[in-house]
C-alpha positions in Angstrom: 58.5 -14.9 -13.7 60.4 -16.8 -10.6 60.3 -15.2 -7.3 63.8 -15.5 -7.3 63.3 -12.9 -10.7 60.8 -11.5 -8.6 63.0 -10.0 -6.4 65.9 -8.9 -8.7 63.7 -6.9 -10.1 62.6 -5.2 -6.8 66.3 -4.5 -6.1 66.9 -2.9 -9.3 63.9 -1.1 -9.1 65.7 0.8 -6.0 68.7 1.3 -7.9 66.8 2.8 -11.0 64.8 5.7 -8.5 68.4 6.5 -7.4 69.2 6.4 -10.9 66.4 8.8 -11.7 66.8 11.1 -8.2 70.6 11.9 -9.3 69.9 12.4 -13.2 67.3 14.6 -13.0 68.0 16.6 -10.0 70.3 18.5 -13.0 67.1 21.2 -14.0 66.9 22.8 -10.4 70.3 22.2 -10.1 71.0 24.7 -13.0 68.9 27.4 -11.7 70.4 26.6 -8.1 74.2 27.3 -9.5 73.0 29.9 -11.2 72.5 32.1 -8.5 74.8 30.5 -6.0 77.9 31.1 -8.5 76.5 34.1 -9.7 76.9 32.4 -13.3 75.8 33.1 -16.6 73.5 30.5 -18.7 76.1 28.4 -20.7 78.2 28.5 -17.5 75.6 27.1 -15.2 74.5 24.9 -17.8 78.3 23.3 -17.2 76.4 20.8 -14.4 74.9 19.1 -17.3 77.7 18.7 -19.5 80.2 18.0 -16.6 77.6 14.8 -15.4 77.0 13.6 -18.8 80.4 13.8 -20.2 81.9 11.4 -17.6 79.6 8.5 -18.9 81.7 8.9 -22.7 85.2 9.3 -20.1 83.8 6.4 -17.7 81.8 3.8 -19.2 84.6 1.4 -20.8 86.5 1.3 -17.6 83.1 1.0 -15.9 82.2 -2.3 -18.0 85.9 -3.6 -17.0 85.8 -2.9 -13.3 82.4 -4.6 -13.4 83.8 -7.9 -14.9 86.6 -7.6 -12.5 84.4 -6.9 -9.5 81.7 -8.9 -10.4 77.5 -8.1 -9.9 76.9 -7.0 -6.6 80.5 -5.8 -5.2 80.4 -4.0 -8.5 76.8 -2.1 -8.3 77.8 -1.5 -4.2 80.8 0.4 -5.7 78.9 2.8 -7.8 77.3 3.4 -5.1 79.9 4.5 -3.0 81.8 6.2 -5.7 78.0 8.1 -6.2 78.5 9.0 -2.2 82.2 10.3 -2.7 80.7 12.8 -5.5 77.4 13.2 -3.4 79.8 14.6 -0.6 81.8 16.7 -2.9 79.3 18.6 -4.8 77.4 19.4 -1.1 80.5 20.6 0.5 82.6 23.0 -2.5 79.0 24.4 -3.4 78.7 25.2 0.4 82.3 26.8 0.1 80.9 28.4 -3.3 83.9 26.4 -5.4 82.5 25.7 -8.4 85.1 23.8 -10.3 85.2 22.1 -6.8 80.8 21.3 -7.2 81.5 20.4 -10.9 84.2 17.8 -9.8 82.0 16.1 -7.7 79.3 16.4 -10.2 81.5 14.9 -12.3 82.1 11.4 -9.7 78.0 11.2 -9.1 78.5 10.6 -13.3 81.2 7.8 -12.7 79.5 5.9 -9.9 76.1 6.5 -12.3 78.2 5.3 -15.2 79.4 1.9 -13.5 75.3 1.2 -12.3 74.1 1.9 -15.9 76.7 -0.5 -17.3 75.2 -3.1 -15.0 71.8 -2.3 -14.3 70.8 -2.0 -18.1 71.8 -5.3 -19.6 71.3 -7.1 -16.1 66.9 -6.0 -16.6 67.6 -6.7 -20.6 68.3 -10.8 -19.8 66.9 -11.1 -16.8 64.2 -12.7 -18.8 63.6 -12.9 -22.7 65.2 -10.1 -24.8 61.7 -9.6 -26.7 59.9 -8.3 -23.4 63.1 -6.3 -22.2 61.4 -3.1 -23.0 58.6 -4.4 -20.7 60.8 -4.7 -17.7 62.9 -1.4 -18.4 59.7 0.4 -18.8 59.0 -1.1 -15.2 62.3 -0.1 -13.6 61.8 3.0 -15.9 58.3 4.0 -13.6 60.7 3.4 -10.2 63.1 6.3 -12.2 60.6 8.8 -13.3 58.6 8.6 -10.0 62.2 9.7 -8.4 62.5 12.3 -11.4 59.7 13.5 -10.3 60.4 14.1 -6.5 64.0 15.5 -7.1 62.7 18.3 -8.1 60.1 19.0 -5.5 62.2 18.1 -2.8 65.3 20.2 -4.3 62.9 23.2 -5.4 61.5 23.2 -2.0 64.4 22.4 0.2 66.9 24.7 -1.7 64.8 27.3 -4.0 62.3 28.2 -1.6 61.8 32.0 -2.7 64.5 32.2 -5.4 62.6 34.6 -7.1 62.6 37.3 -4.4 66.1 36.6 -3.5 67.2 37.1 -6.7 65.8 40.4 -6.9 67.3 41.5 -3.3 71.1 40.3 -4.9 70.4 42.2 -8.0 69.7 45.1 -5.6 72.8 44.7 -2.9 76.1 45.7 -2.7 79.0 44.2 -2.9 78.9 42.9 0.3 75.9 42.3 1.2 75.5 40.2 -1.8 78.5 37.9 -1.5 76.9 37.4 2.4 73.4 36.5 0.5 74.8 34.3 -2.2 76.9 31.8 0.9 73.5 31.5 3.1 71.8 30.2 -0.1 74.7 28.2 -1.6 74.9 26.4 2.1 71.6 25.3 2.2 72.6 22.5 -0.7 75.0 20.8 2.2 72.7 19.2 4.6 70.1 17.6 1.5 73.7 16.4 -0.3 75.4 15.1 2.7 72.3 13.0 3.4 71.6 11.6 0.1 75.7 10.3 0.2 74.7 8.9 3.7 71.5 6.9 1.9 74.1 5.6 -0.8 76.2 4.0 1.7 73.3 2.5 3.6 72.3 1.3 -0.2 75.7 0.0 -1.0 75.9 -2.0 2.4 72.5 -3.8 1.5 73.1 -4.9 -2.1 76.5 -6.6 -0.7 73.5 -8.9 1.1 70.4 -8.8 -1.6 69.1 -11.7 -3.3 70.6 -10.4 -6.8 71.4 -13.7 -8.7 74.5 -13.4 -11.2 73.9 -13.8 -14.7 76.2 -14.4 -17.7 75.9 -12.1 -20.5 77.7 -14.1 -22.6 75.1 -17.2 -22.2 72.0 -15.4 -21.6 71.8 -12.9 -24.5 73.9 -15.3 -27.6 72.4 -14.8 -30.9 70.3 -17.7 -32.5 72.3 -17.6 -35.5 75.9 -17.6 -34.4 76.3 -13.8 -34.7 78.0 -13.7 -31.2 80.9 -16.1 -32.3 82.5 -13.2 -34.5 85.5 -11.7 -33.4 84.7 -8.3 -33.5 82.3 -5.3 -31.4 82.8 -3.9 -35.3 80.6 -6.9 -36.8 77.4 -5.5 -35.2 76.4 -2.5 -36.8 72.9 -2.4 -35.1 74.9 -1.8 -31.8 76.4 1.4 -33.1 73.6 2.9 -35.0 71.9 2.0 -31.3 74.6 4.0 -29.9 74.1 6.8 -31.9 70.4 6.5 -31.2 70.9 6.8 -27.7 73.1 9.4 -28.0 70.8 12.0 -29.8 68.0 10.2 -27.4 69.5 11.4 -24.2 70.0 14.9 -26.2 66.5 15.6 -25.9 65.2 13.8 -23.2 67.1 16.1 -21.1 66.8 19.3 -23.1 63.3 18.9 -22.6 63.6 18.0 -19.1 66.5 20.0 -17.7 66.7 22.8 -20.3 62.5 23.1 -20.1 62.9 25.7 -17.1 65.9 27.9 -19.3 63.0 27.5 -21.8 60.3 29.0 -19.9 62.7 31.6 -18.6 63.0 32.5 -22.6 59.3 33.8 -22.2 59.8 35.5 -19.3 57.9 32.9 -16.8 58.9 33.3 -13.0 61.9 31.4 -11.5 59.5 30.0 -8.6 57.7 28.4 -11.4 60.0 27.2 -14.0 62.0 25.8 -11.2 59.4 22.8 -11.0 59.1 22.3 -14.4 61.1 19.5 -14.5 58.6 17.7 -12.8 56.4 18.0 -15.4 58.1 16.4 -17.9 58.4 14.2 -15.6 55.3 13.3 -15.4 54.8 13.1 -18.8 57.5 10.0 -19.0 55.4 8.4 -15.9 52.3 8.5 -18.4 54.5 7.1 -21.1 56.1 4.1 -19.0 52.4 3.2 -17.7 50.9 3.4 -21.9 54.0 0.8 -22.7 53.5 -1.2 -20.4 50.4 -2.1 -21.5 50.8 -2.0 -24.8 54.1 -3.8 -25.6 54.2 -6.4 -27.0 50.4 -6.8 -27.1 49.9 -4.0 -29.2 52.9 -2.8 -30.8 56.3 -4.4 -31.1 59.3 -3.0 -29.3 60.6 -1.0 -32.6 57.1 0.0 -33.6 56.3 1.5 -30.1 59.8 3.6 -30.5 58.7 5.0 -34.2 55.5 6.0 -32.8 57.1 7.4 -30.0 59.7 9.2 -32.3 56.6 10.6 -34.8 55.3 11.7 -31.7 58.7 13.6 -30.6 58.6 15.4 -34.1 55.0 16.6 -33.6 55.4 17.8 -29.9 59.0 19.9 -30.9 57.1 21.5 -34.0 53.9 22.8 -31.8 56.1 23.7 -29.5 58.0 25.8 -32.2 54.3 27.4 -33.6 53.3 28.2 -29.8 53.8 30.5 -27.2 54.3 30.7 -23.0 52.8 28.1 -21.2 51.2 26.1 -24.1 54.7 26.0 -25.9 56.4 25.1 -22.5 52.9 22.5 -22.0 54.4 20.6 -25.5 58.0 20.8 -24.5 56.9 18.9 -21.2 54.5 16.5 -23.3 58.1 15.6 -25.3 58.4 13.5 -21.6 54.9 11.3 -23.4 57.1 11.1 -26.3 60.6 9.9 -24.8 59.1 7.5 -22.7 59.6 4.2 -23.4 63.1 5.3 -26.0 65.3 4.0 -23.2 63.4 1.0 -22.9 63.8 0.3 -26.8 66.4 0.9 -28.1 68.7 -0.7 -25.0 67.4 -4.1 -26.2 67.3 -3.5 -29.4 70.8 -2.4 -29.6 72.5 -5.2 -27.4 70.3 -8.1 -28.9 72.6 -10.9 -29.7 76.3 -9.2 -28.8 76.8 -12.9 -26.7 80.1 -12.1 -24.8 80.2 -8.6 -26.3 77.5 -7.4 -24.0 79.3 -6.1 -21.3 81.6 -3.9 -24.0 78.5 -3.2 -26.3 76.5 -2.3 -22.5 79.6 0.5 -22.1 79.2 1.6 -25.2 75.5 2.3 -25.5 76.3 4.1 -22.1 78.8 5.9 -23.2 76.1 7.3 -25.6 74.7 9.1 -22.7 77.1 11.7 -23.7 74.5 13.1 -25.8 73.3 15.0 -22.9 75.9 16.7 -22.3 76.4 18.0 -25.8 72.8 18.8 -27.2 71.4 20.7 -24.0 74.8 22.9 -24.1 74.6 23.8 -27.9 71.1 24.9 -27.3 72.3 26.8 -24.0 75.3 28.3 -26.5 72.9 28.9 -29.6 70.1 30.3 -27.5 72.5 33.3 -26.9 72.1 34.1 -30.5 69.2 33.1 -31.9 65.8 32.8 -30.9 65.5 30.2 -28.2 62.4 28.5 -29.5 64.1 28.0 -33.0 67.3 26.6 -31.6 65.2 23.8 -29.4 63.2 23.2 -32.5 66.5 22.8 -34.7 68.2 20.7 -32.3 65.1 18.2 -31.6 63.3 17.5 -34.9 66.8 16.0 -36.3 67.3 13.8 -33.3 63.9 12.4 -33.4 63.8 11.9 -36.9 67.1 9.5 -36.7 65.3 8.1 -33.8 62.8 6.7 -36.5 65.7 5.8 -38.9 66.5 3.5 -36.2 63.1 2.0 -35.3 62.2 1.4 -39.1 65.6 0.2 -40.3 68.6 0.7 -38.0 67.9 -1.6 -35.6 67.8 -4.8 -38.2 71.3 -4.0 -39.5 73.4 -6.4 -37.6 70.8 -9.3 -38.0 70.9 -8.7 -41.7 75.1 -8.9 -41.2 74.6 -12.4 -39.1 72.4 -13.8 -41.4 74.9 -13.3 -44.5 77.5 -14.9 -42.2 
C-alpha cells in the first residue's frame, strides 16, 4: 500500500474510534436516562431507536450532501453536525428534557449518518474490493477499542454509584428526589460538552489532512458491465445486503447495548451490568484481530461471514439453555461472532454498483435502522415474555438470514450482470 494510502487510512482510523465512541456509548446511556428521567425500560430504551432511526431518515440526503460537498468538507461537516447534537443531548439532559436529549441524540445520528456514507465505501476502494473486509476489519479495531472505552469512561464519569443512588431515590420524597435526580442528570454536561469541543477540533483538521479524493464511479465499476445499467433496482445483491445489514446491526447492538437490560433480567447489580458493554466489546476486538489474520489467507470474505453467522446461532442458543453470568458470558461472546459482519457484507454488498456507489453506500447505511427496531422489540417483548426467550427469538432468525446472505445472497447481482 502507498504511503499516500498509508495515511488515509490513519485518518479514517480516527474517524472510525469516534464512530465507535458515539455508537456505543448507547448501553450506559440507557441505564444513565433511566434514572435521570425517571423512565421506564421501553422508554429509556427510546435513545437507541431515536440514534438509529435517523440513519433510515438521513442517509439518502447524507449520500447527496456528500457529492455536493465533496470528501473532506463533507466528513468535516458530520463532524460538526455530530458537535451540534453532542451539545444538545449534554445540555436538555442537564435541564432533564428528555424529548430535548433525544433530539440531540437524534443529530449525533445525522452527522454519524453523513461519516458512514463516506467513510464506508471510501475504506471499501481505497484499495482492491476483495481485501476490503481486511481494511474495515482494521478501521473496525480503531472502533471497538473506542467501544470499549465509552463505556468505562461514561460508567465511571457518570454512573459512579448508580446502584446506591438508586436505592436512596427509591427511598426519598418528592422533593428530595427531584433534587437527586438534577445533580446526577448534570454530571452528563461537562463529559458531552467536551466531546462536541473534540469534534470541532476533528473537523478543523480533516479540512487540512492528506485524504486523497476518490471516484466511486471509477474505482469500484464491475468487470462485466454491470455498472452501465440504469437502475439501483438491477442489483439485487445490494438489497439483500441491505437487508443483511439491517438484521446485522439488530443484534450487534441487542447484544451490546441491550446486554446490561439483559443482565438486569437476572437480577445482576446496576454497578456491574453498567460495564457490560465493554465486554462485548471486547469480544468484537478478538474478532477484528482473528480476521485479520485469516482473510483472505484462510477463508474468503463470504465464508468468514457464514462462519461468523453459525457462530451467532450457537452463542444466541447457549445463551437461551443458560443462566446469570454464563448466559450474559455468551451474549457478550455474540461480540466474537459479529465481528467481522460489518467488514463483509459492506463490500460484498456495494461490489460493482460503479456510479451507484454513493446511492447504494446510503442505502446499506440506511440499513442501520435495524438497530433501532430489533433492540426495541426485545425491550417491548421483554415486558411480556420471558426476556431470555424474546433475545433468543429475535437473534437466531437474524443470524440465520445472515448465512442466507453469505452462502447465496451475496452472488445475486453477479448472476443478474452476467445474464446481461
Amino acid at each position: 500500500m502507498s504511503n499516500r494510502n498509508t495515511s488515509a487510512l490513519a485518518v479514517t482510523g480516527l474517524l472510525f474510534f469516534i464512530i465507535g465512541f458515539f455508537t456505543w456509548i448507547n448501553g450506559p446511556l440507557i441505564t444513565f436516562v433511566r434514572l435521570a428521567f425517571d423512565l421506564n425500560e421501553v422508554n429509556a430504551f427510546l435513545v437507541v431507536f431515536v440514534f438509529y432511526i435517523s440513519y433510515f431518515v438521513l442517509a439518502l440526503p447524507a449520500a447527496a450532501v456528500m457529492r455536493a460537498t465533496g470528501l473532506k468538507k463533507g466528513l468535516a461537516l458530520s463532524l460538526l453536525v455530530m458537535a451540534v447534537g453532542a451539545a444538545m443531548f449534554g445540555q436538555f439532559s442537564t435541564q432533564r428534557w428528555y424529548a430535548g436529549a433525544l433530539s440531540g441524540l437524534f443529530v449525533i445520528g445525522g452527522g454519524l449518518a453523513l461519516l458512514q456514507t463516506a467513510v464506508n465505501p471510501y475504506v471499501s476502494i481505497l484499495g482492491p474490493i476483495e481485501t476490503a473486509a481486511r481494511r474495515i476489519a482494521a478501521m473496525g479495531l480503531c472502533n471497538k477499542i473506542a467501544g470499549i472505552l465509552a463505556p468505562i469512561v461514561i460508567g465511571s464519569l457518570v454512573l459512579h454509584g448508580i446502584g446506591d443512588l438508586s436505592a436512596q431515590v427509591a427511598a426519598a420524597d418528592a422533593a428530595t428526589k427531584a433534587q437527586l435526580l438534577t445533580a446526577f442528570a448534570a454530571k452528563i454536561h461537562g463529559p458531552y460538552m467536551t466531546m462536541a469541543g473534540v469534534l470541532v477540533l476533528v473537523a478543523v483538521f480533516i479540512v487540512f489532512s492528506p485524504l486523497p479524493e476518490l471516484k466511486s464511479s471509477e474505482a469500484n465499476a464491475s468487470t462485466d458491465g454491470a455498472s452501465a445499467r440504469g437502475s439501483i433496482f438491477q442489483f439485487p445483491h445490494l438489497w439483500l445486503g441491505v437487508l443483511c445489514l439491517f438484521v446485522y446491526v439488530g443484534v450487534e447492538v441487542l447484544a451490546g447495548d441491550a446486554i446490561g437490560t439483559y443482565g438486569n433480567g437476572f437480577g445482576l447489580p446496576l454497578d456491574e451490568t453498567k460495564f457490560f458493554t465493554s465486554f462485548t466489546l471486547g469480544a468484537m476486538l478478538l474478532g477484528y484481530v482473528v480476521g485479520l489474520v485469516t482473510i483472505p489467507r484462510v477463508f474468503s470474505q463470504q465464508a468468514y461471514l457464514a462462519v461468523s453467522a453459525l457462530l451467532g446461532v450457537a452463542f444466541a442458543i447457549a445463551a437461551l439453555l443458560t443462566h446469570g453470568y454464563v448466559s450474559v458470558g455468551f451474549v457478550a461472546a455474540l461480540g466474537f461472532a459479529n465481528a467481522m459482519m460489518w467488514p463483509a457484507i459492506f463490500p460484498l454488498a456495494i461490489k460493482g454498483l460503479g456510479r451507484f456507489t454513493e446511492t447504494g453506500s446510503a442505502l446499506l447505511v440506511m440499513g442501520i435502522a435495524g438497530g433501532a427496531l430489533i433492540p426495541q422489540a426485545f425491550a417491548v417483548l421483554k415486558q411480556h415474555y420471558d426476556f431470555q426467550w424474546v433475545f433468543a427469538g429475535l437473534a437466531v432468525p437474524c443470524y440465520l438470514y445472515i448465512l442466507f446472505f453469505a452462502l447465496r445472497g451475496y452472488r445475486a447481482g453477479q448472476r443478474l450482470a452476467g445474464r446481461g
